[in-house]
C-alpha positions as CSV (number, residue, x, y, z in Angstrom):
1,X,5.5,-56.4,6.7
2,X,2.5,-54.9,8.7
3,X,4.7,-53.5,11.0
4,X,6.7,-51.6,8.4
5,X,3.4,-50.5,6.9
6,X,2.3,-48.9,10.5
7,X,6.1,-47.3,11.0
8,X,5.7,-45.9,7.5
9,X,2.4,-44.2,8.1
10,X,3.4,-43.1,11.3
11,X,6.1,-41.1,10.2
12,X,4.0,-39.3,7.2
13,X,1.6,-38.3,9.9
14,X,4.1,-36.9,12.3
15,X,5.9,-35.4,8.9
16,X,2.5,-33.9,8.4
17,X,1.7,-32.6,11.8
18,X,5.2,-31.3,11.8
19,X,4.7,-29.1,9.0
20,X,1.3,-27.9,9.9
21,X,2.7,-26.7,13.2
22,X,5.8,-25.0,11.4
23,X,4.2,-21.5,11.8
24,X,8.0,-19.6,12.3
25,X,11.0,-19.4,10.2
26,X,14.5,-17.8,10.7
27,X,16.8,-17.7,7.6
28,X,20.5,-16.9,7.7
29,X,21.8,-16.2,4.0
30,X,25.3,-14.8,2.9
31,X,25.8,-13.8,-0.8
32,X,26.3,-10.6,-2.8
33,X,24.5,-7.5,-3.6
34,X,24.6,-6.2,-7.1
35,X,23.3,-2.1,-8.0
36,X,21.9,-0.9,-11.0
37,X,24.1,1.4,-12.9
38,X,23.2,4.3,-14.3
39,X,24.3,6.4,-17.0
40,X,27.3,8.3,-15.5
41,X,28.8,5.3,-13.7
42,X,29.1,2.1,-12.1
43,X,28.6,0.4,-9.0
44,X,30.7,-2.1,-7.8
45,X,29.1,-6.2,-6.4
46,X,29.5,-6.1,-2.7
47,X,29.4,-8.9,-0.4
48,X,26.0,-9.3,1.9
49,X,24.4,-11.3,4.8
50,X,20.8,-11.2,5.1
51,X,18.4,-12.6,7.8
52,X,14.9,-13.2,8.3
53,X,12.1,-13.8,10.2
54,X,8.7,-15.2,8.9
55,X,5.4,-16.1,11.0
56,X,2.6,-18.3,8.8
57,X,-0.5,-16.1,9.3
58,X,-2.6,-18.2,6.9
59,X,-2.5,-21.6,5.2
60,X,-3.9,-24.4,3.1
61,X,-2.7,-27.6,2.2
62,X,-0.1,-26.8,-0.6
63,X,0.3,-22.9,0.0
64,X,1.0,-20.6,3.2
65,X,0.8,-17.1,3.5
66,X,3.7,-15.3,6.0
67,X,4.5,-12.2,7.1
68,X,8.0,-11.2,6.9
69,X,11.2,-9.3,8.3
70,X,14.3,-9.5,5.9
71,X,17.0,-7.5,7.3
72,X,20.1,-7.0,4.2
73,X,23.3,-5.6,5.0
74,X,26.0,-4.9,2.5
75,X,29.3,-4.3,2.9
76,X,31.3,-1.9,1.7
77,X,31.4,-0.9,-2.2
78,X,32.9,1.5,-4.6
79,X,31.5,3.3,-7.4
80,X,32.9,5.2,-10.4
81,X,31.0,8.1,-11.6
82,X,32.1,10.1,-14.4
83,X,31.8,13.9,-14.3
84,X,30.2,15.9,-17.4
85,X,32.2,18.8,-18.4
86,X,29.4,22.0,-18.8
87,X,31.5,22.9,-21.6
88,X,30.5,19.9,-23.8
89,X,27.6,18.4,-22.9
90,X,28.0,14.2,-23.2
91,X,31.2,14.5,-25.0
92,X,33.8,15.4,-22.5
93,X,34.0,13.5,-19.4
94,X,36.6,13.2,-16.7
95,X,36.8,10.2,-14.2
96,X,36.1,10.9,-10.7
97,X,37.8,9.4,-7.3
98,X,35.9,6.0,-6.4
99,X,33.3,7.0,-4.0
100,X,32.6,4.3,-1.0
101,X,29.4,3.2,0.3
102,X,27.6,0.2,2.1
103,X,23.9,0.0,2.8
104,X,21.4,-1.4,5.5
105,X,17.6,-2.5,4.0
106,X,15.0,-3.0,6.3
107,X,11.9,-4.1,4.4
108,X,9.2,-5.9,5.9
109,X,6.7,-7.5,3.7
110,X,4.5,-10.7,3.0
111,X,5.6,-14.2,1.6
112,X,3.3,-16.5,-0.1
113,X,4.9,-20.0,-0.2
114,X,4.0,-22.9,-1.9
115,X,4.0,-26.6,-1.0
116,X,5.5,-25.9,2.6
117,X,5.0,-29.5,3.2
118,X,7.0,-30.9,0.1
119,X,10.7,-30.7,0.2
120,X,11.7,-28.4,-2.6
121,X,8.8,-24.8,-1.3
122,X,9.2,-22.2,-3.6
123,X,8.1,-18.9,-2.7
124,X,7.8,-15.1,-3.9
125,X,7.6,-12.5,-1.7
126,X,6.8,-8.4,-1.7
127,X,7.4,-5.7,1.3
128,X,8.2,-1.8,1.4
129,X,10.4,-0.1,4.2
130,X,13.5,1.8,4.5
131,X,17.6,1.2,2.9
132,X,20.3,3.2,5.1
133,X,23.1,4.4,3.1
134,X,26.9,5.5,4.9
135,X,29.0,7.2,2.2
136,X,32.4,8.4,1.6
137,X,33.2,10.9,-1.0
138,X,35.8,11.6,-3.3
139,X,37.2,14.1,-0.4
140,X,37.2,11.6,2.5
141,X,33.6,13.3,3.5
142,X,31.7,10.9,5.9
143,X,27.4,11.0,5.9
144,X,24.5,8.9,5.8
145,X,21.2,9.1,4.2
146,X,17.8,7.5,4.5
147,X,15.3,6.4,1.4
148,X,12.2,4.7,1.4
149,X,12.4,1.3,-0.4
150,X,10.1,-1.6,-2.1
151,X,11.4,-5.0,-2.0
152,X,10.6,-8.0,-4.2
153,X,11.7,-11.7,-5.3
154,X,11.7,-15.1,-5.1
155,X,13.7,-18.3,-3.9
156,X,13.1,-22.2,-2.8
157,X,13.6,-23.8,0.8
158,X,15.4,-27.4,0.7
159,X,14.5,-30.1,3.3
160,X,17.3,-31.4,4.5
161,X,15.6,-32.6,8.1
162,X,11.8,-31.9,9.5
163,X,13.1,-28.4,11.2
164,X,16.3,-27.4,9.1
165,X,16.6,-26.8,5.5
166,X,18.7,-25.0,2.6
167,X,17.7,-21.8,0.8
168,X,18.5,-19.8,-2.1
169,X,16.9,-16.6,-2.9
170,X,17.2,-13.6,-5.6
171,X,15.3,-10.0,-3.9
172,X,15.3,-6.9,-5.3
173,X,15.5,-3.9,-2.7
174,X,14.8,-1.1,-4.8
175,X,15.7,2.4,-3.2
176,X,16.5,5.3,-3.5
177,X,20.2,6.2,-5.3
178,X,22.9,6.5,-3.3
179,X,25.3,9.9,-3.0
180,X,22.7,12.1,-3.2
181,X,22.0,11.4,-6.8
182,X,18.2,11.3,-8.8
183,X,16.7,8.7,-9.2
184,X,16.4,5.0,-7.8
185,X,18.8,2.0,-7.9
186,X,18.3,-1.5,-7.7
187,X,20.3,-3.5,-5.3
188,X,19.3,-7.4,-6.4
189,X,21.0,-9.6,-3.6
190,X,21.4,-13.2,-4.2
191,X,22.5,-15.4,-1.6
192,X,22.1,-19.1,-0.1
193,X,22.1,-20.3,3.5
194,X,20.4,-22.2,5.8
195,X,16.5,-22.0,7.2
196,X,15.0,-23.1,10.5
197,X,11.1,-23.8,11.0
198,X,9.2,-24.4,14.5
């Protein structure tokens, strides 16, 4: 019985040291990416990966404060814009050809996570960089344009062993619209995947 008592308190003090010397994380997610709309058209949900990198710069026993590097790439999309006539104002419209896009967000930031050491960690986190757009037209025209961005959101991290664990997040990279148009768009990914700590 004493023995058991010993291994037991043995492995929440390694458990313990472990997660105090946790200071990196890399995350691999895969999920979707889904724009704002605005109020001459539509933008298609796209697949997405995103990865990460996070180093603890600060922490206390139930919260940690990281610094972060979440890379988002989506993959191609379409978009249907509809063209108003100068003729009639918001009454006439004709449907343009589906434009094509995909997007690159690179936005690094700060996380603040709580209870690192428990096995369900929510966090939030907050960061401003750049999003890459590569766009097709209507008429098969090729270019690219850059727009700063601000990215926010949330998720949890799993345990599933001391170093390796589950995630799920929702982040909102909000840039600049794409296609030249005014404005900003928001481009909420939501994804799940798998997060390493050392």
């Amino acid at each position: 019985m004493k023995i058991r008592a010993v291994a037991c308190f043995i492995v929440l003090m390694l458990s313990a040291t472990f997660a105090r010397g946790q200071r990196v994380e890399l995350a691999a997610l895969g999920g979707g990416v889904f724009s704002s709309a605005s109020s001459l058209g539509s933008i298609d949900a796209a697949g997405a990966i995103e990865g990460s990198v996070a180093l603890r710069i600060f922490h206390v026993p139930l919260a940690g404060l990281y610094v972060e590097l979440p890379v988002a790439r989506e993959f191609q999309t379409g978009a249907s814009f509809s063209v108003t006539s100068l003729l009639c104002p918001g009454v006439c419209t004709t449907p343009a050809a589906r434009p094509k896009f995909s997007s690159l967000f690179v936005a690094p930031g700060v996380k603040l996570k709580v209870g690192a050491s428990l096995p369900l960690s929510p966090f939030v986190t907050a960061g401003a960089g750049v999003a890459h757009f590569d766009q097709t037209d209507q008429f098969s025209a090729h270019s690219t344009s850059n727009t700063p961005v601000v990215q926010f959101g949330g998720g949890a991290d799993l345990k599933i062993f001391p170093f390796v664990g589950v995630r799920a997040e929702l982040r909102d990279y909000w840039a600049g619209a794409a296609f030249g148009r005014l404005g900003r768009q928001q481009n909420v990914f939501a994804g799940a995947g798998v997060v390493v700590r050392f």
